[in-house]
C-alpha positions in Angstrom: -11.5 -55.3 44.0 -8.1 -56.2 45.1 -6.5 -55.1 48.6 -3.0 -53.5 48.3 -0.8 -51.9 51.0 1.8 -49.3 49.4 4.7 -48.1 51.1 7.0 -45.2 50.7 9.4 -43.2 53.0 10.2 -40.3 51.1 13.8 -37.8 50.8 12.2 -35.8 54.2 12.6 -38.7 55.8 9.4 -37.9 58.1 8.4 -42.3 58.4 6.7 -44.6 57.0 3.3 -43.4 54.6 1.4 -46.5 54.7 -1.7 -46.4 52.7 -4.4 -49.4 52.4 -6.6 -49.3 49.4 -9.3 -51.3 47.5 -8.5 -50.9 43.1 -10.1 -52.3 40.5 -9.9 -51.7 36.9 -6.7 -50.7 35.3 -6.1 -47.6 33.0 -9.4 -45.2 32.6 -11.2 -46.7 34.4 -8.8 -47.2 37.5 -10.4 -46.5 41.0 -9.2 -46.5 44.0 -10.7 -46.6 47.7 -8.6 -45.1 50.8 -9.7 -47.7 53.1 -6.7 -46.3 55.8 -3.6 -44.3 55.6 -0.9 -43.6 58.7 2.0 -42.3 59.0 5.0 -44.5 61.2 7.8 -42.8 62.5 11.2 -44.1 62.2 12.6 -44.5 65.5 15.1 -41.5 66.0 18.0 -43.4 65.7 17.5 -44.9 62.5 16.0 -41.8 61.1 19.4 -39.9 62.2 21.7 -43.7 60.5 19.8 -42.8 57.4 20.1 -39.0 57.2 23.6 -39.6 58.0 24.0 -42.0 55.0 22.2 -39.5 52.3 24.6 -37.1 53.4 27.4 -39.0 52.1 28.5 -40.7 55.8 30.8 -43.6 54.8 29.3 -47.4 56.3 30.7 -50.7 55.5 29.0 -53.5 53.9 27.9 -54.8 57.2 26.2 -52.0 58.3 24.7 -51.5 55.2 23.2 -55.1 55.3 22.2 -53.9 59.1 20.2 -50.8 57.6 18.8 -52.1 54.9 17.1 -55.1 57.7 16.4 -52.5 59.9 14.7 -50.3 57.5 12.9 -53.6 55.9 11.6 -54.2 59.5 9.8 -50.7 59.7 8.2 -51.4 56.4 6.9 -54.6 57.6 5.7 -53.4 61.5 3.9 -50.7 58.8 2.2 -52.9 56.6 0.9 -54.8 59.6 -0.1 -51.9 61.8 -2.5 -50.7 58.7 -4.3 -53.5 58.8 -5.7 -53.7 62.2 -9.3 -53.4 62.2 -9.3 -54.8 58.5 -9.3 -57.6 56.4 -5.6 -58.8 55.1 -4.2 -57.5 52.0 -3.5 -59.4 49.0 -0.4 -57.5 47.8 2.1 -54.8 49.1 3.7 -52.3 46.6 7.2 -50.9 48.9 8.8 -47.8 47.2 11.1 -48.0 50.2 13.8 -45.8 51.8 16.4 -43.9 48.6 19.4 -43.6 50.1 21.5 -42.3 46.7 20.0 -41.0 43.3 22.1 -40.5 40.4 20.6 -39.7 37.0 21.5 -40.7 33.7 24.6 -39.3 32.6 24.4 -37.0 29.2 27.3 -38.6 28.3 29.6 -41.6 29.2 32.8 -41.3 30.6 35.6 -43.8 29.9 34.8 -47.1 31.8 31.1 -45.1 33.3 28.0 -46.1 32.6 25.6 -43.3 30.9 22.3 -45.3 32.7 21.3 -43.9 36.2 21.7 -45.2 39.5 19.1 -45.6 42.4 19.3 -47.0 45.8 15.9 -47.7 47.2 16.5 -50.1 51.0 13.9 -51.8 52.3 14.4 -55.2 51.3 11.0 -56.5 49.6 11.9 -59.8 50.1 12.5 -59.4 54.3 8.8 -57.4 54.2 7.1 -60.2 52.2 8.0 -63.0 54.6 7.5 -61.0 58.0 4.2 -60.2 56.7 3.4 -63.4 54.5 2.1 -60.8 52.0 3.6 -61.0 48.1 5.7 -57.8 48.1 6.7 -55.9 44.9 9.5 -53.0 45.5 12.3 -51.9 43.8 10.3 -50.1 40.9 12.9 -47.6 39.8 15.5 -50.4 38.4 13.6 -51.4 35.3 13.0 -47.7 34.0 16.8 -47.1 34.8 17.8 -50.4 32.6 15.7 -48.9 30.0 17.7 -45.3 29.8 15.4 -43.6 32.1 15.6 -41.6 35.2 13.7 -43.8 37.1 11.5 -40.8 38.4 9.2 -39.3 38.7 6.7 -42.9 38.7 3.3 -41.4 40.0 2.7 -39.5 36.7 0.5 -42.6 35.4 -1.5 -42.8 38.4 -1.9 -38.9 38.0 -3.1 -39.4 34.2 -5.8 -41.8 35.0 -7.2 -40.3 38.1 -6.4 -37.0 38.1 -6.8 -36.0 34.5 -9.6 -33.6 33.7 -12.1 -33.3 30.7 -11.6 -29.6 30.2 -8.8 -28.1 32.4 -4.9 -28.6 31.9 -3.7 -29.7 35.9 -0.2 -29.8 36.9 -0.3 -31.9 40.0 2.5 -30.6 42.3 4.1 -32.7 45.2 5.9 -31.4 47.2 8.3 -33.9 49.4 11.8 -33.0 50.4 11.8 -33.2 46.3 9.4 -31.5 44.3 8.2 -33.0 40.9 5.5 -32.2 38.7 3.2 -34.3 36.6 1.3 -32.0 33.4 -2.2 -33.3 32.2 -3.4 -32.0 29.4 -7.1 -31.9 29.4 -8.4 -35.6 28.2 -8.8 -34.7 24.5 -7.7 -36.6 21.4 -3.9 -38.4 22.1 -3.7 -36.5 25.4 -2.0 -39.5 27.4 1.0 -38.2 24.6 0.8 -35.0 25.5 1.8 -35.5 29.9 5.0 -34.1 30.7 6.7 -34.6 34.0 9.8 -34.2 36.2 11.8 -33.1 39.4 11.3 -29.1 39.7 13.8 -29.0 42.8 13.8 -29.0 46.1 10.5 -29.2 48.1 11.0 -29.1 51.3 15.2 -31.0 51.7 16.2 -27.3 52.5 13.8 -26.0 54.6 14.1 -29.1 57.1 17.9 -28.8 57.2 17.8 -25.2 57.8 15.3 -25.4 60.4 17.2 -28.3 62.4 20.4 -26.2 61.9 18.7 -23.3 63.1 17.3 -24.8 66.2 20.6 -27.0 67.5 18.5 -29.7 66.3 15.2 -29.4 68.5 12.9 -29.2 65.5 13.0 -30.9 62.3 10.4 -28.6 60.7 8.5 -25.1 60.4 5.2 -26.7 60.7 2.7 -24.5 58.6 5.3 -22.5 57.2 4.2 -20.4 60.5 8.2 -19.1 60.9 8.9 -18.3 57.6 5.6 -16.5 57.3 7.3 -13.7 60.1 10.8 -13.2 57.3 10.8 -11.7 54.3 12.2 -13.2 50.6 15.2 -12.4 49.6 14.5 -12.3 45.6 17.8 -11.6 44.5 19.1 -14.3 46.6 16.3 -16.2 45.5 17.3 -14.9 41.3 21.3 -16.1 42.1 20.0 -19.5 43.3 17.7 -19.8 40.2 20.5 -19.8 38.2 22.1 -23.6 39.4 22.4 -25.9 36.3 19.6 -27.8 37.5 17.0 -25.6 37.6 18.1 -24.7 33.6 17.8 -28.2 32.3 15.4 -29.6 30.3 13.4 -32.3 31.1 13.4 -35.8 31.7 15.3 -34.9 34.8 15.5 -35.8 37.9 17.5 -34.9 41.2 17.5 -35.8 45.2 19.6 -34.9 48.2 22.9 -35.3 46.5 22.4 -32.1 44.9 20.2 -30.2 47.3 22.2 -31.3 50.5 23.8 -29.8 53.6 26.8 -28.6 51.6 24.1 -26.8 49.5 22.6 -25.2 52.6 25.5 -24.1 54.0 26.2 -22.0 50.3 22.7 -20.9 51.3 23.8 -19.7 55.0 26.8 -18.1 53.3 24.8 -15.9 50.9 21.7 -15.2 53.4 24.8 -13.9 55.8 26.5 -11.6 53.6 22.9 -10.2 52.9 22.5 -10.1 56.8 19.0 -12.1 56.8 17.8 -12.8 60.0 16.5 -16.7 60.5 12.9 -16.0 59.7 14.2 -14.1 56.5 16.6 -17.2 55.8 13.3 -19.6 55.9 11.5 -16.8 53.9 14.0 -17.0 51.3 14.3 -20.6 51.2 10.4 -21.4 50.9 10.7 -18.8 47.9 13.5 -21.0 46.2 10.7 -23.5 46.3 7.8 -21.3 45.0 10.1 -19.8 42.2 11.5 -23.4 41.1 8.3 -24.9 40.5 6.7 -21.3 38.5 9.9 -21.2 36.7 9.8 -25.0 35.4 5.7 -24.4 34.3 6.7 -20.8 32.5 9.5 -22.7 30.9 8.8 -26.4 30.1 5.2 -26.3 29.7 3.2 -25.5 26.1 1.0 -23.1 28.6 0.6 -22.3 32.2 -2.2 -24.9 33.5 -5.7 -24.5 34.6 -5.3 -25.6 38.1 -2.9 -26.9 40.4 -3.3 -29.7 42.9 -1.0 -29.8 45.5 0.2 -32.8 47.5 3.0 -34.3 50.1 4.0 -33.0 53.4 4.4 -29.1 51.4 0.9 -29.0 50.6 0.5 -28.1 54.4 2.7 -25.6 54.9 0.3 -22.6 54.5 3.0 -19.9 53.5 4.3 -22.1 50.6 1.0 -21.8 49.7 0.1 -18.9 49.6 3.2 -17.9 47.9 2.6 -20.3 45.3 -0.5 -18.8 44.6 0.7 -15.4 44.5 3.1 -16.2 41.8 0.6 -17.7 39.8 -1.5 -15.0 39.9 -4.9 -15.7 38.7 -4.5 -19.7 38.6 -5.7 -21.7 41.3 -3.5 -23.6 44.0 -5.8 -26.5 45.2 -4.9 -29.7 47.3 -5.7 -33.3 45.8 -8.0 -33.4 48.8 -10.5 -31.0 47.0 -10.7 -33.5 43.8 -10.7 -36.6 45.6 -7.7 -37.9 46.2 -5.3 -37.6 49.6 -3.0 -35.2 49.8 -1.0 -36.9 52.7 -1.0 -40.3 50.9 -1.2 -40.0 47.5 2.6 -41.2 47.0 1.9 -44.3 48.9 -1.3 -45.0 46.6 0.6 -44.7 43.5 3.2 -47.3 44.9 -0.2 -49.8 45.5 -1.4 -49.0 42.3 2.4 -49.7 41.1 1.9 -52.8 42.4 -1.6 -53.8 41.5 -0.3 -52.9 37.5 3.0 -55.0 38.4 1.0 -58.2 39.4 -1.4 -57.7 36.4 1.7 -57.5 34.2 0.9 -54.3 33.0 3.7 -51.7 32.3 4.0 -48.5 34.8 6.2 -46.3 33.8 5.2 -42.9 31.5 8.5 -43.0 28.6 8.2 -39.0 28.0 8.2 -38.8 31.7 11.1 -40.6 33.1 13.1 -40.6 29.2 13.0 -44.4 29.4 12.9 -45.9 25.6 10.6 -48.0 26.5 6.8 -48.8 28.7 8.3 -51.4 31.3 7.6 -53.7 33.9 8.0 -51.6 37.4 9.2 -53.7 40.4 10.5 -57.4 41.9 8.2 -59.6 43.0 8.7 -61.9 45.9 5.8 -64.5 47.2 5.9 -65.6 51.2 7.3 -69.1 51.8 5.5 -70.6 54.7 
C-alpha cells in the first residue's frame, strides 16, 4: 500500500479538496482507501485575486509569481493539515488552482499554435519542499503536448473502479464544470469503448448568479433550496442549448473562459426580457445544467446508460437532482457514495491515483477521452531537498 495526498481546487473555486488515501495495485485491480478527506478554504482574499484573474483581470508578472506562491502555500498548509492524526505520506499528486483553459484549436492560425493551453498554479515544486513530500502536479501539460485537451483526466480512475459487470454508468461530476466519463459494461475490449468530455457548465453559473443576486453575501444556493421556489424557463433554456459548445462533438473541453460573467450577464439580459424573477433566474439556470448534460448522453453516447453516479459539489444540490432524474426518466441518478467511492472527494482521489500511476511510470491519460495521439506520462515530478 502506498500513502498519497492529492490535491485539487476546482473552477468553483470553493478551497482546497485534500484527500489522504492508501492504493495498491494498478489497473483492475486498483483499490483505493479513504483514509481522510477535508476541504480548506482559501482565505477570502485570495479566493476573490483568483476569481478576479479567471475573469480575465490583467496582473503583471510579479503578481503572478505572488499568486502562484501564495496559492502553492495553501496547497502545502493542506497537505499537512490532512495528515494530523496519521502517518506521513509518501507522495502528493497537486492538480492545483486552473487559472486559463484553452482547448486545441480545429485549426491553426498563421503564427498559432493548434495544441491547447492550460494554466494550472500551485507550484509543485514550492509544495514538495514545504512539506518534504515528492510532489507530482502539472498533469494536463503532457496530454496537451500530445494533441489532447488535457481534460477530462479522472476517466481512467473511473474505468477501473467504477466500471460495472453488467450496467453501462456515466459518472457525472459536477464542479463549476461538468464532464462526463461513459463505461461500458466490462465486456470484451470495453476499456475501448469509454467516452468522455466536458458537458458544460456545472455549477460556474449558478455561483455567479447567486453572488450577483445577493450583492455578494452568498457564494451559493446551498441545496438548490432557492432555485427549488422558481420555475424553468425552457425556451430560455432551448435558446441557450443552441451555443456552439453544447453542439460539438467530443474530445472537447471548456472552463470559465466560456461560461463566465460576460456569459451570465447574456443570461440576465434574456431572463429580463422574459421578466423572471430571481428564483426563476436560478430555476432556469440549474436547467441549463440538467439539459446540457441529457443532451450530450442523447447525443454522443451509442445508448442512454444504466445508471448515473453523480459527484462534486452538484451532487448536493437536491433540486439539480431531482431535475436530472426527471429528465432521465426511468434511469437512475445515484451518488458515488452509494457504490463506494466519495462523492465530495473523488476529484482529489483521482489526482493521488494520478500520481501513484506517475511514480510507477505508468501512463494516465484515456486517448479517446482527452483526443491525445498517444497514452502519456501525466505530471512533473519534484523530490524534497533537505
Amino acid at each position: 500500500m502506498t500513502r498519497v495526498i492529492g490535491l485539487i481546487s476546482g473552477t468553483s473555486v470553493d478551497g482546497i479538496d485534500a484527500a489522504l488515501v492508501e492504493i495498491s495495485g494498478q489497473d483492475i485491480d486498483l483499490k483505493i482507501e479513504l483514509i481522510q478527506g477535508a476541504t480548506y478554504p482559501y482565505p477570502a482574499e485570495l479566493r476573490e485575486q483568483i476569481l478576479a484573474v479567471c475573469g480575465g483581470k490583467p496582473i503583471s508578472m510579479l503578481e503572478l509569481a505572488a499568486l502562484d506562491d501564495a496559492i502553492a502555500y495553501e496547497f502545502a498548509q493542506a497537505a499537512i493539515a490532512i495528515q494530523t492524526d496519521h502517518p506521513p505520506a509518501e507522495l502528493i499528486g497537486s492538480h492545483g488552482q486552473t487559472v486559463y483553459h484553452r482547448p486545441p484549436q480545429t485549426q491553426a492560425e498563421k503564427g498559432f499554435s493548434p495544441l491547447g493551453y492550460s494554466l494550472q498554479l500551485g507550484r509543485g515544486d514550492l509544495i514538495t519542499q514545504l512539506t518534504q513530500i515528492p510532489t507530482i502536479n502539472n498533469f494536463r501539460a503532457a496530454d496537451i503536448a500530445a494533441g489532447g485537451q488535457g481534460a477530462p483526466l479522472v476517466s481512467g480512475l473511473d474505468a477501473y473502479l467504477l466500471s460495472h459487470p453488467h450496467h453501462c454508468r456515466c459518472v457525472q461530476n459536477i464542479g463549476g464544470i461538468g464532464n462526463v466519463t461513459y463505461l461500458p459494461a466490462r465486456q470484451g475490449d470495453w476499456l475501448e469503448d469509454i467516452k468522455g468530455w466536458d458537458t458544460g457548465p456545472g455549477n460556474a453559473l449558478l455561483d455567479l448568479a447567486v453572488h450577483h443576486l445577493t450583492q455578494g453575501t452568498k457564494t451559493y444556493d446551498q441545496d438548490g433550496a432557492w432555485a427549488a421556489t422558481g420555475t424553468p424557463c425552457q425556451a430560455l433554456v432551448q435558446k441557450w442549448l443552441q451555443q456552439d459548445f453544447f453542439q460539438q462533438s467530443p474530445p472537447k473541453s471548456t472552463g470559465r473562459e466560456l461560461f463566465s460573467a460576460d456569459y451570465l450577464q447574456q443570461c440576465l439580459r434574456d431572463a429580463e426580457a422574459d421578466h423572471l424573477s430571481s428564483a426563476d433566474l436560478l430555476a432556469t439556470l440549474t436547467e441549463l445544467t440538467v439539459a446540457s448534460i441529457v443532451h450530450s448522453y442523447r447525443t454522443f453516447l451509442p445508448q442512454l446508460p444504466d445508471e448515473v453516479l453523480l459527484c462534486g459539489g452538484g451532487s448536493r444540490n437536491l433540486y439539480l437532482k431531482q431535475r436530472l432524474q426527471t429528465q432521465l426518466g426511468s434511469v437512475p441518478v445515484l451518488t458515488t457514495d452509494e457504490v463506494g467511492l466519495s462523492a465530495d472527494f473523488k476529484e482529489a482521489i483521482a489526482f493521488a491515483v494520478l500520481a501513484y500511476w506517475r511514480y510507477l511510470g505508468i501512463t494516465g491519460n484515456v486517448t479517446q477521452v482527452t483526443g491525445a495521439r498517444q497514452k502519456m506520462l501525466l505530471g512533473e515530478i519534484y523530490l524534497p531537498i533537505p
